[in-house]
mmCIF file of the N, C-alpha and C atoms, coordinates in Angstrom:
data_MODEL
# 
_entry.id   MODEL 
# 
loop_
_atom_site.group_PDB 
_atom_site.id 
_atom_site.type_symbol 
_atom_site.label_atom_id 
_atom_site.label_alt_id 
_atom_site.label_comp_id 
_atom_site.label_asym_id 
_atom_site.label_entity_id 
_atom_site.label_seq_id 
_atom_site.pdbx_PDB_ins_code 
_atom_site.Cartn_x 
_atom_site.Cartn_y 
_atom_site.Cartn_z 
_atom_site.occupancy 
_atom_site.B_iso_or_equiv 
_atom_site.pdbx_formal_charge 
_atom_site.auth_seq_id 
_atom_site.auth_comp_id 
_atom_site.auth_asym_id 
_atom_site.auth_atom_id 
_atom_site.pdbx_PDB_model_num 
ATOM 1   N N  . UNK A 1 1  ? 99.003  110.849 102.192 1.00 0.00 ? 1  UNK A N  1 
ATOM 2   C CA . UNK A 1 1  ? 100.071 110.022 101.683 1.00 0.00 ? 1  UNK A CA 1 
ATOM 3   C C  . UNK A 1 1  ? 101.075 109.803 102.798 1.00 0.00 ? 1  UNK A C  1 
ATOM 4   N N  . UNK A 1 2  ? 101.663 108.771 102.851 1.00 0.00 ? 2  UNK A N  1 
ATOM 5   C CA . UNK A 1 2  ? 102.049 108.179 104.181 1.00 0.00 ? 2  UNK A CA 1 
ATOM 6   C C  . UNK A 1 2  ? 103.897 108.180 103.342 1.00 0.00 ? 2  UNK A C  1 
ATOM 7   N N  . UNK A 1 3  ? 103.633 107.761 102.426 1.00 0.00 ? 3  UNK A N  1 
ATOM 8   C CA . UNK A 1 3  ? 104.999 107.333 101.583 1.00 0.00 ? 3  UNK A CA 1 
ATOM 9   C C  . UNK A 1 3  ? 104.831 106.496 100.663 1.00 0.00 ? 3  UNK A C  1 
ATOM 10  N N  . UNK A 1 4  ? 105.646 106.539 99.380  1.00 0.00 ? 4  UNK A N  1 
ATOM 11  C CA . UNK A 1 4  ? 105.688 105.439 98.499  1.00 0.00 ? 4  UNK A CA 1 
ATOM 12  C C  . UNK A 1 4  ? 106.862 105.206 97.242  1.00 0.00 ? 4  UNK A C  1 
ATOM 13  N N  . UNK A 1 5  ? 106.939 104.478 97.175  1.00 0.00 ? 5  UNK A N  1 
ATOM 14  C CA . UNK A 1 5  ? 108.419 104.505 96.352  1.00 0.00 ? 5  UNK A CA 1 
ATOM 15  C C  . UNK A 1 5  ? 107.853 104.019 94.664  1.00 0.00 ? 5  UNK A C  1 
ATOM 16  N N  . UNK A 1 6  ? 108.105 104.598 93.748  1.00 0.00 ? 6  UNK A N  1 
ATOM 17  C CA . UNK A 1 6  ? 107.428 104.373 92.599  1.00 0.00 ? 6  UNK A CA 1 
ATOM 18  C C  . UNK A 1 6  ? 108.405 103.885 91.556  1.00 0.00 ? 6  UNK A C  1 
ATOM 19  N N  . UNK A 1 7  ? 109.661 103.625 91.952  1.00 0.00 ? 7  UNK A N  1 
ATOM 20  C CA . UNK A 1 7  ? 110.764 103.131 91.270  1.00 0.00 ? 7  UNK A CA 1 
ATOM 21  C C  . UNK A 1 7  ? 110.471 102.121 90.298  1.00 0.00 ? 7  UNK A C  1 
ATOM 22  N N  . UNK A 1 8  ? 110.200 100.963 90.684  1.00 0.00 ? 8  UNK A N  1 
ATOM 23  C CA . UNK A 1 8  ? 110.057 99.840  89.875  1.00 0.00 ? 8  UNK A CA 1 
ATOM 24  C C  . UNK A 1 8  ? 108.443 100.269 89.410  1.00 0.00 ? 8  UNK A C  1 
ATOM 25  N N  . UNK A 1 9  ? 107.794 100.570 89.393  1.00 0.00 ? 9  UNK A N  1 
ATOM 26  C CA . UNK A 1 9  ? 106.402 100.830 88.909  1.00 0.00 ? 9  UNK A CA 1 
ATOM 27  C C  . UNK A 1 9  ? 106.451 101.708 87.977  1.00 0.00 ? 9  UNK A C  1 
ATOM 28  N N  . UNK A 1 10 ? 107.153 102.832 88.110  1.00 0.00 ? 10 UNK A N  1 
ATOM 29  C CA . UNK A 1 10 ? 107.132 103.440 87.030  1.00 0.00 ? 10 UNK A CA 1 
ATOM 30  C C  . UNK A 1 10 ? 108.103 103.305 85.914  1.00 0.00 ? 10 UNK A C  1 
ATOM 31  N N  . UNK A 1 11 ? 108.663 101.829 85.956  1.00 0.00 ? 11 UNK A N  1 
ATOM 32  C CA . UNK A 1 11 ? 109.252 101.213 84.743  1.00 0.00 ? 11 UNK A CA 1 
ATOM 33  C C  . UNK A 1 11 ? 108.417 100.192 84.081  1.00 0.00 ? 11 UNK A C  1 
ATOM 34  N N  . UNK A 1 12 ? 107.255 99.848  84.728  1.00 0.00 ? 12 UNK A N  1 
ATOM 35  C CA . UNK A 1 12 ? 105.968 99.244  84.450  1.00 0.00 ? 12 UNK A CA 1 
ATOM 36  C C  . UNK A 1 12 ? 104.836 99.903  83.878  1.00 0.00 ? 12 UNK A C  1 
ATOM 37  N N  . UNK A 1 13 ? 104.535 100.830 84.434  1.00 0.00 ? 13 UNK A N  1 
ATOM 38  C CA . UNK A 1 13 ? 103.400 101.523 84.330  1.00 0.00 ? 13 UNK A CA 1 
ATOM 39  C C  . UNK A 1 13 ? 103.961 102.744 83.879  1.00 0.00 ? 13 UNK A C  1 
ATOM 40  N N  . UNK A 1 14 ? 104.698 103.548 83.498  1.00 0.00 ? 14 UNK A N  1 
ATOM 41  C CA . UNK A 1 14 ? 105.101 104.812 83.198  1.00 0.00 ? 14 UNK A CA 1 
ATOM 42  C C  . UNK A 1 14 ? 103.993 105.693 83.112  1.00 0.00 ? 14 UNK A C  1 
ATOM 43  N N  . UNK A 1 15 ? 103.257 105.287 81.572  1.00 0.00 ? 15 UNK A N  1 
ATOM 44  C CA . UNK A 1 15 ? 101.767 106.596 81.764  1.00 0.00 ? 15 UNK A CA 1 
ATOM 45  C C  . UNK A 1 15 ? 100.885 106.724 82.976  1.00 0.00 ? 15 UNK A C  1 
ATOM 46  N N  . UNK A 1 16 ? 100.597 105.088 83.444  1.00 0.00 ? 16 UNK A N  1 
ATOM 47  C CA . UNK A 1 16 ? 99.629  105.639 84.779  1.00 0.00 ? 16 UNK A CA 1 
ATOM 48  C C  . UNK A 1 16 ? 100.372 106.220 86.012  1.00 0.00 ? 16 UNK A C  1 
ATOM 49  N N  . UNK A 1 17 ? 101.585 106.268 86.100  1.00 0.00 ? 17 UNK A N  1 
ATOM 50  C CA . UNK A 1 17 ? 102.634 106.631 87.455  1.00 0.00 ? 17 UNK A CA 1 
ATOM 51  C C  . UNK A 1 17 ? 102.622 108.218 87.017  1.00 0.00 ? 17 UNK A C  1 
ATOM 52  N N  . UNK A 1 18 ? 103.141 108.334 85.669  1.00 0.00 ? 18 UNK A N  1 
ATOM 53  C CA . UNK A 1 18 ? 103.269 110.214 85.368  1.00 0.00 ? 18 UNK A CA 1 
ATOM 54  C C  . UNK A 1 18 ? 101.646 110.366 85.747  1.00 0.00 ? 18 UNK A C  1 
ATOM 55  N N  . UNK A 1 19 ? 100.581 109.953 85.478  1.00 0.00 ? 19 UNK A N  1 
ATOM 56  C CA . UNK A 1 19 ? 99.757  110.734 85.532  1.00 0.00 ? 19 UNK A CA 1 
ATOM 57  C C  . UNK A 1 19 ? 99.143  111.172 86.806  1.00 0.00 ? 19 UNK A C  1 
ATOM 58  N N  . UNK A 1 20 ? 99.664  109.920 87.782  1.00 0.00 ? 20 UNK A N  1 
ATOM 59  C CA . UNK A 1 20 ? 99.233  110.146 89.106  1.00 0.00 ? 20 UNK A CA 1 
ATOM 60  C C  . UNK A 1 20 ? 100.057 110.997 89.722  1.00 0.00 ? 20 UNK A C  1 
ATOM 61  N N  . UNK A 1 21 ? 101.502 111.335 89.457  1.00 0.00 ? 21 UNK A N  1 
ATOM 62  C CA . UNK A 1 21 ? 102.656 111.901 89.787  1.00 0.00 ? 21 UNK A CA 1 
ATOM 63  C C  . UNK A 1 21 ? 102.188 113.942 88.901  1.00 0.00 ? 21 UNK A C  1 
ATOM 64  N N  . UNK A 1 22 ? 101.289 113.640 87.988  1.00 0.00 ? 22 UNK A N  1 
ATOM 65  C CA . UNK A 1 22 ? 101.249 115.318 87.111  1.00 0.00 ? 22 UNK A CA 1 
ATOM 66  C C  . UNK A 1 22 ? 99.920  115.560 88.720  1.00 0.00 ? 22 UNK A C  1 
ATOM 67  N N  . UNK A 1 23 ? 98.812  114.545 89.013  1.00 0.00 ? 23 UNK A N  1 
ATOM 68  C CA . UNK A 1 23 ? 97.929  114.968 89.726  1.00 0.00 ? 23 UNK A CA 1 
ATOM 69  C C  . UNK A 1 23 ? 98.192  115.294 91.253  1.00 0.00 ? 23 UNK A C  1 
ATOM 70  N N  . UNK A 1 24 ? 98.960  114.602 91.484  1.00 0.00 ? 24 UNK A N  1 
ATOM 71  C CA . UNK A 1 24 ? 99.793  115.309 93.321  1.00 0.00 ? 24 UNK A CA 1 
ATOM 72  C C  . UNK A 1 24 ? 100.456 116.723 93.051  1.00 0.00 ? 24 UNK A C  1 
ATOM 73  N N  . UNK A 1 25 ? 101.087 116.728 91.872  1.00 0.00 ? 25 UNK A N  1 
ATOM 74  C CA . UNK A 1 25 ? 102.092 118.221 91.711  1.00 0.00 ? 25 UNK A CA 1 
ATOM 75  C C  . UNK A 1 25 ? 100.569 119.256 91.206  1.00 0.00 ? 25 UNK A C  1 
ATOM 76  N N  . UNK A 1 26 ? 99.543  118.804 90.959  1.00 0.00 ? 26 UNK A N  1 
ATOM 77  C CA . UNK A 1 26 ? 98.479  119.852 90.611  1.00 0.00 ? 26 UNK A CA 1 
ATOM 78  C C  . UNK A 1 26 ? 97.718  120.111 92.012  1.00 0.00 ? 26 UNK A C  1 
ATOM 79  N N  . UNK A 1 27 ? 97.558  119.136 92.432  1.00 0.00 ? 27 UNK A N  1 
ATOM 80  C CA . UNK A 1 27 ? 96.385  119.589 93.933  1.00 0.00 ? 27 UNK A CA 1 
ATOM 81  C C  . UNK A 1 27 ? 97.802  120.044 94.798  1.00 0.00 ? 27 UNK A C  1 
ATOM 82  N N  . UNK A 1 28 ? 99.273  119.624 95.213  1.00 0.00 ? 28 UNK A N  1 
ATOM 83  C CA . UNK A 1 28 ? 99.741  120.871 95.709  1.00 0.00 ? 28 UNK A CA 1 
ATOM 84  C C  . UNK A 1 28 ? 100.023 121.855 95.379  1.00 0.00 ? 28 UNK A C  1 
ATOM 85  N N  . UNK A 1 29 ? 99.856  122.716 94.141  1.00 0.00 ? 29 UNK A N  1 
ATOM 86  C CA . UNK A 1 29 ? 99.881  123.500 93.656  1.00 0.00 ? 29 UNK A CA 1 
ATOM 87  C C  . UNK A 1 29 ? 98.259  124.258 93.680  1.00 0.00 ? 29 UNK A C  1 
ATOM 88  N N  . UNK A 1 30 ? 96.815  123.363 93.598  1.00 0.00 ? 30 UNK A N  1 
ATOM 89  C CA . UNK A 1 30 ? 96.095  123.943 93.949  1.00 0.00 ? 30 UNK A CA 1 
ATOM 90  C C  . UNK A 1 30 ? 95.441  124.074 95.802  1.00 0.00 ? 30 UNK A C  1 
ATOM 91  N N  . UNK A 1 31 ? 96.147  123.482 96.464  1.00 0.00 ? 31 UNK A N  1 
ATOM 92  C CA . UNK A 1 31 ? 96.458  123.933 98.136  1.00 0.00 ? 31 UNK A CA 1 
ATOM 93  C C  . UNK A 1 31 ? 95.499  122.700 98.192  1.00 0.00 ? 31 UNK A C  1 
ATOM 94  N N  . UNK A 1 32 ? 95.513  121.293 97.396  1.00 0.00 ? 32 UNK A N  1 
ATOM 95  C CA . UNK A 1 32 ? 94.174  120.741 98.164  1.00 0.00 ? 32 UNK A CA 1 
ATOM 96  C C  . UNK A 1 32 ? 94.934  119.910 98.880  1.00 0.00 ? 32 UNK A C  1 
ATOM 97  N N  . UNK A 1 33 ? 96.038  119.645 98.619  1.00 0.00 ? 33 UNK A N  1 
ATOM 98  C CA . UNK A 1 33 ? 97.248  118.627 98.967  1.00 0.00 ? 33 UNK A CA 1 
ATOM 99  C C  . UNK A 1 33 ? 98.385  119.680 99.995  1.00 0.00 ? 33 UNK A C  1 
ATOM 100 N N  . UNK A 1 34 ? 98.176  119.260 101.310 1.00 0.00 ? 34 UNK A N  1 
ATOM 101 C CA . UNK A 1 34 ? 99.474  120.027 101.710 1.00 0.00 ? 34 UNK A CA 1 
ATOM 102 C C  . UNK A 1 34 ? 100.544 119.284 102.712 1.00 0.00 ? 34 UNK A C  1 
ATOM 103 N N  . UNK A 1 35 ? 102.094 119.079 102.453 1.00 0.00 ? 35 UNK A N  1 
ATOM 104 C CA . UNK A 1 35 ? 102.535 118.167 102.928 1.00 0.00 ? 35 UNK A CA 1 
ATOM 105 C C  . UNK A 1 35 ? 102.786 118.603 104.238 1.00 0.00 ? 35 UNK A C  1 
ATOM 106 N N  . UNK A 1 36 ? 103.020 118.004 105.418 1.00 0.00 ? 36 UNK A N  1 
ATOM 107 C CA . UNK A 1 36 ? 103.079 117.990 106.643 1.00 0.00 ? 36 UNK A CA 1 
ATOM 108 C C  . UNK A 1 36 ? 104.834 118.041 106.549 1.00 0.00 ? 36 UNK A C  1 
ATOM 109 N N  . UNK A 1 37 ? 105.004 119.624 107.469 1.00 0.00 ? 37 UNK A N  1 
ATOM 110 C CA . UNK A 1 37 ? 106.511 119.868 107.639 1.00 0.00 ? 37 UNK A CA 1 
ATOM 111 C C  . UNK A 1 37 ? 107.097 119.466 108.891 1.00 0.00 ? 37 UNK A C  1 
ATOM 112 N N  . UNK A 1 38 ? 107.699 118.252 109.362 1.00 0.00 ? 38 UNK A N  1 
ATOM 113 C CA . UNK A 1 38 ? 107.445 118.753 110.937 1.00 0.00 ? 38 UNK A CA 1 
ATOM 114 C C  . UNK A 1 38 ? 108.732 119.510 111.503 1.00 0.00 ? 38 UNK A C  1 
ATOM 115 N N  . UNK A 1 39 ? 109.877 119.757 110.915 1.00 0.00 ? 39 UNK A N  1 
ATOM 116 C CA . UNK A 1 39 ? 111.264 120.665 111.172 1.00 0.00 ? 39 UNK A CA 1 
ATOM 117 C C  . UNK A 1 39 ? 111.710 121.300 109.903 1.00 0.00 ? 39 UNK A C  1 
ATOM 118 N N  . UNK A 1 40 ? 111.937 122.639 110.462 1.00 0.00 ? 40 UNK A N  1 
ATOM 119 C CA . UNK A 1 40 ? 112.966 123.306 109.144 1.00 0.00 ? 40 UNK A CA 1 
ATOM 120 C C  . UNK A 1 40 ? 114.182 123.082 109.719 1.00 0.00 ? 40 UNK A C  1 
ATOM 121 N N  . UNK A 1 41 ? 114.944 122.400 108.654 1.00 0.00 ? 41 UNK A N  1 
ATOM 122 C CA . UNK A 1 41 ? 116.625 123.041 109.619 1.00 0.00 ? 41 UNK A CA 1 
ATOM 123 C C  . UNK A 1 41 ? 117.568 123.654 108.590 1.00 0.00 ? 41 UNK A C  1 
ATOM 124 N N  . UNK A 1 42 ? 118.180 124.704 108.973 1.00 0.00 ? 42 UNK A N  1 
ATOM 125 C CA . UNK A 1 42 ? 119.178 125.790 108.172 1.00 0.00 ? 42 UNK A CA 1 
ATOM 126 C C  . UNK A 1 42 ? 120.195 124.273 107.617 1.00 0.00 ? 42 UNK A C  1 
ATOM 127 N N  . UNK A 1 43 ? 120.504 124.943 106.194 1.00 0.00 ? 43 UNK A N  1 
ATOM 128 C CA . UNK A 1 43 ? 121.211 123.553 105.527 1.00 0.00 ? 43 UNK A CA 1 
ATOM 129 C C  . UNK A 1 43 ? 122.633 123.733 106.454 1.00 0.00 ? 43 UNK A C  1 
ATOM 130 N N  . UNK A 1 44 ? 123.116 124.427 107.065 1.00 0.00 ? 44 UNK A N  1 
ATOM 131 C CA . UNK A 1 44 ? 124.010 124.177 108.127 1.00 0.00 ? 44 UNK A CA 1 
ATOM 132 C C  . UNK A 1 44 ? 124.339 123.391 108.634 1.00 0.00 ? 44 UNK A C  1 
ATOM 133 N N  . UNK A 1 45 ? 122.993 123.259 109.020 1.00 0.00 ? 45 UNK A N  1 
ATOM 134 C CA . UNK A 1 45 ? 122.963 122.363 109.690 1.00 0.00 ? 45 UNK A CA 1 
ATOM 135 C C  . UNK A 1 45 ? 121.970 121.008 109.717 1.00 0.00 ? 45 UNK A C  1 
ATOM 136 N N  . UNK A 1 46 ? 122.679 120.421 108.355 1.00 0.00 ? 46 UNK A N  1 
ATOM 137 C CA . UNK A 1 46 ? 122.524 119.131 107.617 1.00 0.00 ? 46 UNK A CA 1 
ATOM 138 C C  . UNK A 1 46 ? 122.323 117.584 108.183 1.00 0.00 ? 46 UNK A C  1 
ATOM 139 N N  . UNK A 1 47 ? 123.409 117.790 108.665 1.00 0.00 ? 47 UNK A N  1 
ATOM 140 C CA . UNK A 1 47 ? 124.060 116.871 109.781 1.00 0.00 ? 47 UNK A CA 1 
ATOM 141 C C  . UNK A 1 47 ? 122.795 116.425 110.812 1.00 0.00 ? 47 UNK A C  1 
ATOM 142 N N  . UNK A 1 48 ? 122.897 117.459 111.434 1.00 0.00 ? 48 UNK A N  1 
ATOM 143 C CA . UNK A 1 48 ? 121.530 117.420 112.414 1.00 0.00 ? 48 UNK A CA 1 
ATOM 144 C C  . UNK A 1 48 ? 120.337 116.919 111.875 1.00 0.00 ? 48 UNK A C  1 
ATOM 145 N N  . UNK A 1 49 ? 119.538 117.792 110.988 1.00 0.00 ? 49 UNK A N  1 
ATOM 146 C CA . UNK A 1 49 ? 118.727 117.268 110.237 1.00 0.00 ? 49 UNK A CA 1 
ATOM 147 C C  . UNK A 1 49 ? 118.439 115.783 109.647 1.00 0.00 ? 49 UNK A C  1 
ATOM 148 N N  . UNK A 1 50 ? 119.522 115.194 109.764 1.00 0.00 ? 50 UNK A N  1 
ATOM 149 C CA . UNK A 1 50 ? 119.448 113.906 109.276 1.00 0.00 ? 50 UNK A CA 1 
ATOM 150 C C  . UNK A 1 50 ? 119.702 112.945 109.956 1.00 0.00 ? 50 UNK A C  1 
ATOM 151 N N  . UNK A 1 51 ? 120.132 113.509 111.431 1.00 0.00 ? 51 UNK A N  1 
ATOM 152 C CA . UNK A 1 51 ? 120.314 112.456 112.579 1.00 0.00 ? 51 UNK A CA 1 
ATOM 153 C C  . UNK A 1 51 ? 118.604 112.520 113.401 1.00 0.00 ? 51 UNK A C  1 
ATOM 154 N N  . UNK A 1 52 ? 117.761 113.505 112.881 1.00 0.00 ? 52 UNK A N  1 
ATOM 155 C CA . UNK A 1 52 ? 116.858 113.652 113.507 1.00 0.00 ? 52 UNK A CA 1 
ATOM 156 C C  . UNK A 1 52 ? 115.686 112.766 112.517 1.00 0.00 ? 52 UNK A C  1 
ATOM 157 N N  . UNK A 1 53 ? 116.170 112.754 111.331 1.00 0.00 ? 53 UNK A N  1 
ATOM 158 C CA . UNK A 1 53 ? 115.124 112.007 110.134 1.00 0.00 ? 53 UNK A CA 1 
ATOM 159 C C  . UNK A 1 53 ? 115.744 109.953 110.574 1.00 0.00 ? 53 UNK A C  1 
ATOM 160 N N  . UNK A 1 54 ? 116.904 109.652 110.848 1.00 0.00 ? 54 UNK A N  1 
ATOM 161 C CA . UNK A 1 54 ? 117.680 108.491 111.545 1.00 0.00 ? 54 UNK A CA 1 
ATOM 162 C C  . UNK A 1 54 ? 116.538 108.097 113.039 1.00 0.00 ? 54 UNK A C  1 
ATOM 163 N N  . UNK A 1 55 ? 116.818 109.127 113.782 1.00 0.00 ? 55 UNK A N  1 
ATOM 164 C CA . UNK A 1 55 ? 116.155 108.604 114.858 1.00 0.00 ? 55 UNK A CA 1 
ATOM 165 C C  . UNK A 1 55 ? 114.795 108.342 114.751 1.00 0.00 ? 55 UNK A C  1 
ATOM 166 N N  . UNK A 1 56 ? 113.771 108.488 114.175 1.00 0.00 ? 56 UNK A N  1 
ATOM 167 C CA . UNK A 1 56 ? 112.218 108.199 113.532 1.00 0.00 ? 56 UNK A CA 1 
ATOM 168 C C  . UNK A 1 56 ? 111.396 109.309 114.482 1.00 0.00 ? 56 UNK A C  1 
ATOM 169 N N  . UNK A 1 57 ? 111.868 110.209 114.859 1.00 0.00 ? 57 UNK A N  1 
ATOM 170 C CA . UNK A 1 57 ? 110.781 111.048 115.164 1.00 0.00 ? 57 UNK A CA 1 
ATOM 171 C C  . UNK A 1 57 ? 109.991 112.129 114.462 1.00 0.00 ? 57 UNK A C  1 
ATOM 172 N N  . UNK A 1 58 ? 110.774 111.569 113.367 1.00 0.00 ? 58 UNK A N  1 
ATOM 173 C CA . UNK A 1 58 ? 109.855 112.903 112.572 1.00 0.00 ? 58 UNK A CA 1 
ATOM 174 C C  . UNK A 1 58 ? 108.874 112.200 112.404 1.00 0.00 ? 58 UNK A C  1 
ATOM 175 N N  . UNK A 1 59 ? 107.452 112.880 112.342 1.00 0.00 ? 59 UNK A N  1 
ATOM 176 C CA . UNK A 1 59 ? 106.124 113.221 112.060 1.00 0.00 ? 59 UNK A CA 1 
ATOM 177 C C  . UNK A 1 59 ? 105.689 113.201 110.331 1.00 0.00 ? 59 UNK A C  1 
ATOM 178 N N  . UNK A 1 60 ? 106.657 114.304 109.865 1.00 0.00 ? 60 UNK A N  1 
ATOM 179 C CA . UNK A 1 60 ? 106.227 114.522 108.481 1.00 0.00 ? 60 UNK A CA 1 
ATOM 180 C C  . UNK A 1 60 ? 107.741 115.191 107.874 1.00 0.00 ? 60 UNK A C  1 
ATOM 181 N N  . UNK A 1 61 ? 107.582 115.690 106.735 1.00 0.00 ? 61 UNK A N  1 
ATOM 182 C CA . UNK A 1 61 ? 108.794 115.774 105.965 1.00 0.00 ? 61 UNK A CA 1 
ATOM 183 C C  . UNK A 1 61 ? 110.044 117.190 107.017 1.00 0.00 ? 61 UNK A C  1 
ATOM 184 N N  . UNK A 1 62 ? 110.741 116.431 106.755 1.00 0.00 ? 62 UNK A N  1 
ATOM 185 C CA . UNK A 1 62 ? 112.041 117.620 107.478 1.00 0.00 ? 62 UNK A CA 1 
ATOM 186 C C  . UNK A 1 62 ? 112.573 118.450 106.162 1.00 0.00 ? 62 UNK A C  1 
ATOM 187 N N  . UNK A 1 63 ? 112.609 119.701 106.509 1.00 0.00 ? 63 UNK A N  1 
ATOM 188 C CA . UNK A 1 63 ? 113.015 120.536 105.409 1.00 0.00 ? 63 UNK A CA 1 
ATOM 189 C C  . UNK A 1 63 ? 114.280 121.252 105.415 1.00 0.00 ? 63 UNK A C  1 
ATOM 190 N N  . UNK A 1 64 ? 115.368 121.701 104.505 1.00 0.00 ? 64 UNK A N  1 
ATOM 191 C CA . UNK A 1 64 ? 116.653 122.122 104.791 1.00 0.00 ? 64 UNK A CA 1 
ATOM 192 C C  . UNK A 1 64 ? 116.298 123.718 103.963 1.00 0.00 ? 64 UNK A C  1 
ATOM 193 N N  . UNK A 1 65 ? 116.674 124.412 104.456 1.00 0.00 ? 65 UNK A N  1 
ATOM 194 C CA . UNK A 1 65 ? 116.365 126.230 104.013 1.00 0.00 ? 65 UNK A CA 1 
ATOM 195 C C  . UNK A 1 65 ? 117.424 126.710 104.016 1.00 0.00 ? 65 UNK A C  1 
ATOM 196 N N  . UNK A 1 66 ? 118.602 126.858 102.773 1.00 0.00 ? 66 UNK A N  1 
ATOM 197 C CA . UNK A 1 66 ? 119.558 127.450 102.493 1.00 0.00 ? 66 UNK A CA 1 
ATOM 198 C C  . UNK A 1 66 ? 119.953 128.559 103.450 1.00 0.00 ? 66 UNK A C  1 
ATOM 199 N N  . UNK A 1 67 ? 121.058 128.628 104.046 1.00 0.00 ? 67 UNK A N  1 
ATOM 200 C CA . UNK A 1 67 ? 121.311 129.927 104.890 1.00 0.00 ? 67 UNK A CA 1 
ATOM 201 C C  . UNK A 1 67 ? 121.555 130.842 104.111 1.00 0.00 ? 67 UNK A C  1 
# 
């Protein structure tokens, strides 16, 4: 999965969007699905984190880990 925004679709389609939306939360939950992390950053440091998700180098999802 690259990205996708399901906003307006799932005011269209509701049952087929939940059901595709119950089957991603089941295969990452059964490890077949695993999302690509490419930075943790301490929620500290927020700021950063989001000048680094701005500049497009992230790879895959940036993550914030409560200090």
């Amino acid at each position: 999965i690259i990205g996708v925004f399901l906003g307006a679709e799932f005011d269209r389609q509701t049952t087929r969007v939940r059901a595709m939306i119950e089957q991603l939360i089941a295969d990452c939950a059964a490890g077949t699905l695993k999302p690509v992390i490419d930075r943790r950053f301490p929620l500290s440091q927020a700021a950063a984190a989001h000048e680094y998700i701005e500049s497009r180098q992230a790879f895959g999802r940036v993550v914030l880990i409560p200090d």
